[in-house]
C-alpha positions in Angstrom: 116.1 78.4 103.3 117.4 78.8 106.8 115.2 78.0 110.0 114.0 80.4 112.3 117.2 81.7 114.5 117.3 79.8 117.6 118.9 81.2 121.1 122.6 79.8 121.1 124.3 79.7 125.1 127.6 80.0 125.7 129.3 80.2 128.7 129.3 83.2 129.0 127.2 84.6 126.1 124.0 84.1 124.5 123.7 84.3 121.1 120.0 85.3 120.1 117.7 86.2 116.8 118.1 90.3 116.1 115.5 92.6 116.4 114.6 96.0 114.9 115.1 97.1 119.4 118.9 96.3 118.6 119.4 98.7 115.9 120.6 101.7 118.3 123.1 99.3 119.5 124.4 98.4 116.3 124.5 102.1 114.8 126.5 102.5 117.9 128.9 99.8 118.0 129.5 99.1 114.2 129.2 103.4 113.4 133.3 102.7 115.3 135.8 103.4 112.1 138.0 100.6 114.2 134.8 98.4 113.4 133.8 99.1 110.1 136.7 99.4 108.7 137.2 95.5 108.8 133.7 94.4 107.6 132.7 94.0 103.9 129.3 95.8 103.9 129.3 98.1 106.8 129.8 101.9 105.7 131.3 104.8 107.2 129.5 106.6 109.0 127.1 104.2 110.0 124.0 105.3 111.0 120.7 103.5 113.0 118.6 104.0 109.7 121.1 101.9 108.0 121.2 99.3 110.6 117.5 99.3 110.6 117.2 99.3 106.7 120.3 96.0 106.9 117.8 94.1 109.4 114.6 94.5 107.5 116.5 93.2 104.3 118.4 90.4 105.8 118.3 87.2 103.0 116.6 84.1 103.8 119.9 82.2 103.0 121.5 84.6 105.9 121.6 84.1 109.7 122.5 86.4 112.3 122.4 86.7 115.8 123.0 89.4 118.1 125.7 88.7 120.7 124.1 89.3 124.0 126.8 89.7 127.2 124.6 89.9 130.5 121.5 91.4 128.2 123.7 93.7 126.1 124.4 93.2 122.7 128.4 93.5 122.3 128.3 92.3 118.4 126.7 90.4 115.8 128.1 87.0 113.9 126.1 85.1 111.4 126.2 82.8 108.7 125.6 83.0 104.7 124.5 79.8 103.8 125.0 78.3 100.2 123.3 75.8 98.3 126.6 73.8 98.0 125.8 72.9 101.9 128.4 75.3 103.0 128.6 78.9 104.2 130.7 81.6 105.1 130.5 83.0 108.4 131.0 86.1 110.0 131.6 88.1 113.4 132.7 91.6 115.1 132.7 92.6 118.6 132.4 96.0 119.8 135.4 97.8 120.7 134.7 98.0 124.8 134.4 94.4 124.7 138.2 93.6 122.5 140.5 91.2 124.1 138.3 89.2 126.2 138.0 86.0 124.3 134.1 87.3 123.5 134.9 86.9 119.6 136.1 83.2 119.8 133.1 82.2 122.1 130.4 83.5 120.3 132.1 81.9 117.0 132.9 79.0 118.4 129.0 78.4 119.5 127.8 79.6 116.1 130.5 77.1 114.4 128.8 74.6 116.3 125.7 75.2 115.9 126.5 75.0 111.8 128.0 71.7 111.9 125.8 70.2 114.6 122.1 71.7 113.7 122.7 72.6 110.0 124.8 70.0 109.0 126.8 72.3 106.7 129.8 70.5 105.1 132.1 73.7 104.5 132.2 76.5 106.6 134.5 79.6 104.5 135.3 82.8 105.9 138.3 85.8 105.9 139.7 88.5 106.9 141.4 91.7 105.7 145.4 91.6 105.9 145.1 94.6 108.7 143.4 92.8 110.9 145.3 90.0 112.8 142.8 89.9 115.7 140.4 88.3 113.5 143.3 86.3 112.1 144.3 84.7 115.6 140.4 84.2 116.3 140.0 81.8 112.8 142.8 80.0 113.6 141.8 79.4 117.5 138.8 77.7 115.8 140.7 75.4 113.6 140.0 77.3 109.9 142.8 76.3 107.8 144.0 79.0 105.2 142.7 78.4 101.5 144.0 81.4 99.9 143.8 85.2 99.4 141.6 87.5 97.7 140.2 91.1 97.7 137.0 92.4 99.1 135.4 95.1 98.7 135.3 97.2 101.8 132.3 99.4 102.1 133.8 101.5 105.1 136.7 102.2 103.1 135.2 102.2 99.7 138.0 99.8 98.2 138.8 96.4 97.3 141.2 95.3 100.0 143.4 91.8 100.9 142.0 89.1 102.5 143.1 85.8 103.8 140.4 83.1 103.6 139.7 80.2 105.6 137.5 77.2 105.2 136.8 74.1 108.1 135.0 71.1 107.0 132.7 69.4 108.8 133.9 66.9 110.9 133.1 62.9 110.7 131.9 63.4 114.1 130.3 66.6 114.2 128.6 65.9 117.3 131.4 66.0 118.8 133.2 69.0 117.1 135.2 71.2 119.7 137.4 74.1 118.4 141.1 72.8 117.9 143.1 74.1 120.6 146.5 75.1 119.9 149.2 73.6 121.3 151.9 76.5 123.7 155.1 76.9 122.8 157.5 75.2 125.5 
């Protein structure tokens, strides 16, 4: 069972326990098509009910937290954690806030906070073939690619491609840092 979500800073963001207040937000932001449409369990239309209803069911074995820019809540990432000692994790952004490096940050923290606080020894996690934004975000962090699959898509109401991903815990996890990626000359 996980522990009781903690607030997670960042430099820019703070990543903090959800509350039944954020569900507007949410219904808002993930209701997008551009934002559902790349999530497993998000439907289409989304609706605050159903972010209300996801909130009150939430797992013990899962972990979100909303991602707050300057008080306001510009997505969500989280972590499914496994009895192996690993989990998969999970993020989105909301459309007005694409291309800022929000997405990475907020990842990067809760990657962090997994290795550091949890002590997880895997950390797994994908994304659909039509969505290289996600794809350059994983890699930033230093997820090496494990494989494909297909997963189900509750927007679209298909099985679609993904790419998965999987880090391992560093020796030194104290120390753990996303892997920065070397420019081309």
């Amino acid at each position: 069972m996980l522990a009781k979500p903690t607030i997670l800073k960042c430099k820019r963001l703070q990543l903090r326990p959800l509350t039944n207040e954020d569900a507007p937000q949410i219904a808002l932001l993930a209701g997008e098509w551009d934002i559902a449409r790349m999530t497993d369990r998000i439907p289409y239309p989304y609706q605050e009910q159903d972010a209300l209803k996801w909130i009150d069911g939430l797992p013990a074995e899962e972990q979100v937290f909303a991602i707050d820019l300057d008080g306001t809540l510009i997505g969500l990432c989280g972590l499914m954690e496994r009895k192996s000692g690993e989990a998969e994790i999970g993020y989105w952004i909301g459309k007005p806030w694409w291309g800022a490096g929000y997405a990475t940050e907020a990842t990067s923290a809760l990657l962090s906070y997994c290795f550091k606080h949890r002590k997880l020894s895997r950390l797994i996690c994908c994304h659909y073939i039509d969505n290289p934004a996600s794809a350059r975000v994983i890699q930033k962090l230093g997820f090496e690619e494990s494989g494909e699959c297909s997963a189900w898509c509750q927007a679209r109401r298909k099985n679609v491609l993904a790419i998965t991903y999987e880090l391992k815990r560093p020796r030194l996890a104290f120390l753990w840092r996303p892997a920065r990626r070397r420019r081309a000359a």
